[in-house]
C-alpha positions in Angstrom: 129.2 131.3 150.2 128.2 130.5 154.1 127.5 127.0 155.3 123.6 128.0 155.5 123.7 128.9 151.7 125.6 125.5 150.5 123.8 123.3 152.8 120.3 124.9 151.4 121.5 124.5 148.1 122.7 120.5 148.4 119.4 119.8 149.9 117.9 121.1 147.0 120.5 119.8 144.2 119.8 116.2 146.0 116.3 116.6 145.3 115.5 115.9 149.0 112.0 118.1 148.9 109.6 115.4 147.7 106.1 115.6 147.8 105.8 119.0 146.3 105.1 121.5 149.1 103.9 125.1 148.4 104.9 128.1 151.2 101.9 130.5 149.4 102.2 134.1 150.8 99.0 135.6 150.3 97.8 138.8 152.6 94.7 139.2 150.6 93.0 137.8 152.6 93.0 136.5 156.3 91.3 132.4 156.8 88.8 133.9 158.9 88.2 136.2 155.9 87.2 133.6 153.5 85.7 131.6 155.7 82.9 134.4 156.3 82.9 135.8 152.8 82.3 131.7 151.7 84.9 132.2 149.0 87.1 129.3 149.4 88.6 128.5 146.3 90.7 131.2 146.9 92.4 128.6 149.3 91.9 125.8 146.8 92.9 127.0 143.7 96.5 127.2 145.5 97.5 123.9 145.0 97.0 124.4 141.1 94.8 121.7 140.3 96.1 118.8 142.2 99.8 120.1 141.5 100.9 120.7 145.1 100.2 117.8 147.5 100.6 120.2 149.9 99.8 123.7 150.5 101.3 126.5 153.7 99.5 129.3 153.5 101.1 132.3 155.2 99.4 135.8 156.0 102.7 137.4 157.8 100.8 140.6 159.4 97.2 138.9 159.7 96.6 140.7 162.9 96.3 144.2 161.0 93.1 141.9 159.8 91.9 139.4 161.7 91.6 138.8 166.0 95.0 136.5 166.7 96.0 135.2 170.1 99.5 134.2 169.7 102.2 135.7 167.9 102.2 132.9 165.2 99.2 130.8 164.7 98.7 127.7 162.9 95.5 126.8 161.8 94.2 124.0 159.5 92.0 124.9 156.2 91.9 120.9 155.3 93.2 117.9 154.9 95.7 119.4 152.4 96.5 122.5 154.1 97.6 124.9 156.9 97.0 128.7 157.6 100.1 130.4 159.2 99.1 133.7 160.9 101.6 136.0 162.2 101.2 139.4 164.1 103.3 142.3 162.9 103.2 143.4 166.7 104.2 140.7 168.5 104.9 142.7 172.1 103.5 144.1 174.6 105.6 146.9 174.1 104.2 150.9 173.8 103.4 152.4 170.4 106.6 154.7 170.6 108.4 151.2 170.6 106.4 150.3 167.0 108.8 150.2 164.6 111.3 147.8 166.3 108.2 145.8 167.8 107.4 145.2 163.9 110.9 144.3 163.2 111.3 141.8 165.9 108.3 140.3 165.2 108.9 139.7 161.8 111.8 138.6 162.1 110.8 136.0 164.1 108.2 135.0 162.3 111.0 134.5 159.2 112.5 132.2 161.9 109.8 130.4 162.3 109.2 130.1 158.5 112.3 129.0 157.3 112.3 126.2 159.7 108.6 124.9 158.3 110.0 124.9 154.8 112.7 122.9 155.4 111.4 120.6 158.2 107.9 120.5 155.4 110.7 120.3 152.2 108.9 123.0 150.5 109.3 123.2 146.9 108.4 126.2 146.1 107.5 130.0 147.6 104.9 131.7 145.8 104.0 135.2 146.6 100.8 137.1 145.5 102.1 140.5 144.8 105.2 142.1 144.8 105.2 144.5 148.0 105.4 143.1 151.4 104.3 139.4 150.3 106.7 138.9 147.8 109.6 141.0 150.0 109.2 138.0 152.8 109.0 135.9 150.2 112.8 137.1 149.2 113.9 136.9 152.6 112.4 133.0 152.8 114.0 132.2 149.3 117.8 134.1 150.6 117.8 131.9 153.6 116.5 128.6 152.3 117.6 128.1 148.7 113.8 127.5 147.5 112.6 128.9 144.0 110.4 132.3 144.5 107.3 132.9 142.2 106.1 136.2 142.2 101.9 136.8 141.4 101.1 140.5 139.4 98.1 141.2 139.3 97.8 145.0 139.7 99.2 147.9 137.6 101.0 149.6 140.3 101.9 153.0 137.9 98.2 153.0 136.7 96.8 152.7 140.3 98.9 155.6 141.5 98.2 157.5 138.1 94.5 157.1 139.2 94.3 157.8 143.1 97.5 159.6 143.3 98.3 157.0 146.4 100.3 153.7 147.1 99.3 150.6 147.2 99.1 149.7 151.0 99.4 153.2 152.5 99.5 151.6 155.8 102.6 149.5 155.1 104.8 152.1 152.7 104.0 155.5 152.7 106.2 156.8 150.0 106.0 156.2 145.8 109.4 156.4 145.7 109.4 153.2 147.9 106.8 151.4 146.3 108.5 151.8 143.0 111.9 150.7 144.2 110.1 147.7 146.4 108.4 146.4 143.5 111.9 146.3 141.5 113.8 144.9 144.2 111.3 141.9 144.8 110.3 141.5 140.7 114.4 141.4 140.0 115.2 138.4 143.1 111.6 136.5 141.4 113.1 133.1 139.5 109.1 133.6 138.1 106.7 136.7 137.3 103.2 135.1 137.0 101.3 138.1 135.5 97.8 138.5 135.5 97.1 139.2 132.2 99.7 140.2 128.5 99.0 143.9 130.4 100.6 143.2 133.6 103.2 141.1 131.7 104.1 144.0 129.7 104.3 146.0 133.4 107.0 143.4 134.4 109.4 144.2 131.6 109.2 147.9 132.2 110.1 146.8 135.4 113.2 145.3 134.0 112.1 141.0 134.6 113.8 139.5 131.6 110.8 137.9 129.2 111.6 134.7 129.6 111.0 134.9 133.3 107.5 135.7 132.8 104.5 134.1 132.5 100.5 134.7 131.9 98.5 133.4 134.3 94.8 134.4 134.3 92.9 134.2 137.2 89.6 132.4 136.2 91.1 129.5 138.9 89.8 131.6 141.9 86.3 131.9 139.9 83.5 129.6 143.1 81.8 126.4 141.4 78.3 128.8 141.8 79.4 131.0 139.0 80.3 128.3 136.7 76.8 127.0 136.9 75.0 127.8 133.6 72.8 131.1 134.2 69.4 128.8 133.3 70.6 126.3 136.2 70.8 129.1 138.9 67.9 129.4 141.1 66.1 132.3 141.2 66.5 135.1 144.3 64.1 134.8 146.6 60.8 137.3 147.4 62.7 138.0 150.7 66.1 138.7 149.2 64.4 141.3 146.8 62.8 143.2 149.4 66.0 142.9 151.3 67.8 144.7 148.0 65.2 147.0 147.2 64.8 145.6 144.0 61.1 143.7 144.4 59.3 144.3 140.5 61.9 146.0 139.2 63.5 144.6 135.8 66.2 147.1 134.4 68.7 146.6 136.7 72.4 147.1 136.4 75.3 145.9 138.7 78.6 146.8 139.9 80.9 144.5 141.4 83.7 146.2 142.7 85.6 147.0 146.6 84.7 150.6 147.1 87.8 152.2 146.9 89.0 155.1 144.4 91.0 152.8 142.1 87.9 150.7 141.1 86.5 154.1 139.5 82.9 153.2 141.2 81.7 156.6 140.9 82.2 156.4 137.0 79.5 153.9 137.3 77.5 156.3 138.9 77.8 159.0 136.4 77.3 156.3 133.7 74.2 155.4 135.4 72.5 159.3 135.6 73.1 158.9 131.8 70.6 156.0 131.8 67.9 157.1 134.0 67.2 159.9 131.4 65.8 157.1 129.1 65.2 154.6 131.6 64.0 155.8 134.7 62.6 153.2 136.2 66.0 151.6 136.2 68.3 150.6 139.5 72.3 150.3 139.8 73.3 147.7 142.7 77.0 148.4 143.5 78.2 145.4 145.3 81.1 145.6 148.0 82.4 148.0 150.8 84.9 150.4 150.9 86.4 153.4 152.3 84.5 155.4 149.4 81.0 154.7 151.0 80.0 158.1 151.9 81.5 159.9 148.8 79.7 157.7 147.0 76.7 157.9 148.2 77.2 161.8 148.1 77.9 161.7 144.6 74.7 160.2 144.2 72.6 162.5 146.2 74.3 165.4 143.8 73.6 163.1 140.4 69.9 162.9 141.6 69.7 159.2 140.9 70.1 158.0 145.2 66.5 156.5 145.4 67.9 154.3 142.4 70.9 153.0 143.7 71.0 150.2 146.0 74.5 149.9 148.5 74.1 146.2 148.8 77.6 145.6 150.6 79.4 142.4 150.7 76.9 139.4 149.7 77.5 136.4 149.6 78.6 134.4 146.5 76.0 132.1 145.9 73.5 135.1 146.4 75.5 137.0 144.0 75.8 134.3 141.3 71.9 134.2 141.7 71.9 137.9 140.9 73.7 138.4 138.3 71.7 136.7 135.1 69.1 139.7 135.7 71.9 142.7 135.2 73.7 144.2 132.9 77.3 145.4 133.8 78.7 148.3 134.7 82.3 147.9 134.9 84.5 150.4 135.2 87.8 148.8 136.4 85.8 145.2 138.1 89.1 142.3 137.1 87.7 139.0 138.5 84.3 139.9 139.0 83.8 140.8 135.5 84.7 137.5 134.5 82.3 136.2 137.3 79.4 138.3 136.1 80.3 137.5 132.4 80.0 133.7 133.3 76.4 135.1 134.6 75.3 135.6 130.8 75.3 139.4 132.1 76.6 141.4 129.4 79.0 143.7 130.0 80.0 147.6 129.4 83.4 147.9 130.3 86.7 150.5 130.3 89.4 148.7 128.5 92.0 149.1 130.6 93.6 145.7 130.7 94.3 143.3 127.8 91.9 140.2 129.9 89.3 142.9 129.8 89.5 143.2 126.0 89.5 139.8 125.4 86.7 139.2 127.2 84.7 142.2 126.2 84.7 142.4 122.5 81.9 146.0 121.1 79.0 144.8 120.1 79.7 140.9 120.0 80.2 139.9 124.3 79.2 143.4 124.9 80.4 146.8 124.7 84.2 148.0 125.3 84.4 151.6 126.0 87.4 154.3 126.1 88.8 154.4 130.0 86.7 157.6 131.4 84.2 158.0 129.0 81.5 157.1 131.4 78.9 159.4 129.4 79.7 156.3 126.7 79.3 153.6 129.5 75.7 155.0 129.9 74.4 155.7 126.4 76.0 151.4 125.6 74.2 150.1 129.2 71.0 152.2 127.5 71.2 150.9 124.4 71.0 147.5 125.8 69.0 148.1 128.4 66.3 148.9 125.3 66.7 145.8 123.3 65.8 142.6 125.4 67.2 140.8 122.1 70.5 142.6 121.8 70.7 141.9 125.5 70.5 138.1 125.3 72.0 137.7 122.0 75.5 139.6 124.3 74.9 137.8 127.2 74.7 134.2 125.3 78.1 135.1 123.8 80.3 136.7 126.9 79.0 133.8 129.0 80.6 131.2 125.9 83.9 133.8 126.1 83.9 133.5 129.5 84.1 129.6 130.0 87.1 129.5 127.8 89.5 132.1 129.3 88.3 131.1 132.9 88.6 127.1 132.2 90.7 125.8 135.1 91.9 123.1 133.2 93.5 125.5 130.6 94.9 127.3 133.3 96.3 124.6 135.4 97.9 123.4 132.5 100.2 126.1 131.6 100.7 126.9 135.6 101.5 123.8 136.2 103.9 123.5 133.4 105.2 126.8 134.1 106.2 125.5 137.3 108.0 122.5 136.6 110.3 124.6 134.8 111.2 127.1 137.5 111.7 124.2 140.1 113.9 121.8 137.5 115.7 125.3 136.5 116.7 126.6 139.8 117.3 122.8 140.6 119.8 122.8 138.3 121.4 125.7 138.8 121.9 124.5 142.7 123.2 121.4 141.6 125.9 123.8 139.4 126.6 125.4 142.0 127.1 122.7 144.9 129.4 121.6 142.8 131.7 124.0 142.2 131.8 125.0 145.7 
């Protein structure tokens, strides 16, 4: 072992970190990001329910994102934590010059890194996905001795099965790449916190022992307006209607999804020509943006239903959360916002693709779960329920009582936190092994 390894490894055995710090690697999303899309529990729910004193967030390439002036930026969130932002192109050097302007950079940046967690005595690296976030993460963990958690919450075979693309086609152009990555960063993880049983079951094919996995579900990100009980939410306002389009109009159904090819919008859209037939009068709001804007809208044009479909774009979440107790859902592939909607007392039709879909969608008791692709299906269910106001509140009464169990924070925070304390005291004792037998 070097000098670097042992001393990282005594500072840990000694128990020296205190204070419980978390380095949380997260490139979802960018603080300027959340900060204009008002989801900030994204930020919170880091610190696991009071868990962490502490939280250093890092986005390592935030300037493919976000405006940054400096090649590392450090900004504050609140009183309990900092935002570092780093730029994958650090230098004013020409675009012939990008690859090794991307590797200084970063490297740099790991630098800079390594230094906060020990000068901070970080107790933990958590990483939300297993591509670039959780390879930094490995690099961090190597060079300081600090326990590495790795977040799964995508299906990386089922997305490619789907689209027939990566991930982050930007970052790794290859499959072959984005299969070995994932098994590279998933194998050097002391902890895989999947998603969902489904994603847990996507770690051991990617050969993570069991007992190094956890289920985590994600209900912690869920804003406070969506927990407010659909009777308690205001109402949307004359102007916001007119705004959507949707003034007068009663039979409306809602997508929540990024428009992107994986998210299987357009299945929505074919689901939703199947209603029209009986229900004409009825509109589809598809919520979010996306690269698949103008195919979309296309399709729609071809399905004859695009004077009944409303692009609304990103809105807000407190508008949102007023939205939702007047739909029913279409969800095709919607992960967190289907719990979102659900806690809405909208009742859902969705493709059971993941195991936290199908126990939260349950046929004809939270609402209706339908074969992945049948979207003809996925129409004739949202017409079915669309037709029966009682049907409709008698599903939306019970997904909304689903709902509030699987997405309890405390539930969650509970096993996370516990799952936690044993991948620190583990890999604290295995330091301690090994300073000693140095």
């Amino acid at each position: 072992m070097t000098s670097d390894v042992l001393e990282n490894l005594r500072e840990f055995s000694e128990g020296s970190l205190g204070g419980r710090t978390c380095l949380y690697i997260d490139m979802a999303y960018s603080l300027a990001e959340v900060r204009q899309r008002g989801h900030s529990q994204f930020f919170e729910a880091r610190h696991s329910g009071g868990y962490f004193e502490k939280v250093i967030g890092l986005h390592p390439i935030a300037d493919r994102v976000t405006k940054m002036n400096e090649a590392i930026e450090r900004h504050r969130f609140d009183d309990r934590q900092e935002v570092i932002e780093g730029r994958s192109e650090a230098l004013p050097w020409p675009r012939w010059l990008l690859p090794l302007n991307v590797i200084i950079s970063q490297r740099r940046l790991l630098r800079h890194i390594c230094a906060v967690v020990r000068s901070e005595r970080v107790s933990l690296i958590s990483a939300t996905e297993p591509l670039y976030a959780g390879l930094f993460g490995s690099w961090v963990k190597k060079r300081t001795g600090r326990p590495l958690v790795v977040h799964l919450y995508a299906n990386f075979d089922l997305n490619y099965a789907t689209t027939g693309k990566v991930q982050n086609p930007r970052l790794i152009r290859w499959r072959f790449v984005e299969k070995w990555l994932i098994r590279h960063v998933l194998a050097r993880a002391d902890l895989v916190a999947a998603g969902s049983h489904t994603m847990a079951e996507f770690a051991v094919t990617q050969g993570v022992p069991p007992d190094r996995i956890v289920v985590l579900r994600v209900g912690k990100y869920m804003m406070p307006e969506h927990r407010v009980p659909p009777a308690e939410r205001a109402k949307l306002t004359c102007k916001e209607c007119e705004e959507f389009g949707i003034a007068g109009r009663g039979k409306l159904l809602l997508t929540v999804a990024r428009l992107e090819q994986e998210k299987k919008v357009d299945h929505a859209l074919r689901a939703f020509s199947v209603v029209v037939r009986e229900h004409p009068d009825a509109l589809l709001l598809l919520a979010g943006q996306g690269s698949e804007r103008d195919n979309l809208e296309a399709l729609a044009r071809e399905l004859g239903v695009h004077d009944r479909v409303r692009f609304l774009g990103l809105i807000r979440q407190d508008v949102l959360a007023r939205l939702e107790p007047d739909c029913v859902i279409l969800s095709p592939l919607t992960g967190m916002a289907l719990l979102e909607t659900s806690m809405a007392g909208a009742p859902p039709i969705a493709y059971n693709f993941d195991s936290s879909i199908a126990d939260l969608v349950e046929s004809g008791v939270t609402g209706e779960l339908i074969v992945p692709g049948d979207w003809q299906a996925m129409g004739l269910a949202a017409s079915r329920i669309l037709s029966d106001p009682n049907e409709r509140r008698r599903l939306g009464k019970a997904v909304r009582e689903r709902a509030e169990i699987l997405s309890d924070p405390d539930r969650i925070y509970a096993v996370e936190r516990a799952a936690y304390e044993g991948v620190i005291a583990r890999c604290a004792r295995q330091a301690r092994q090994a300073s000693d037998g140095r």
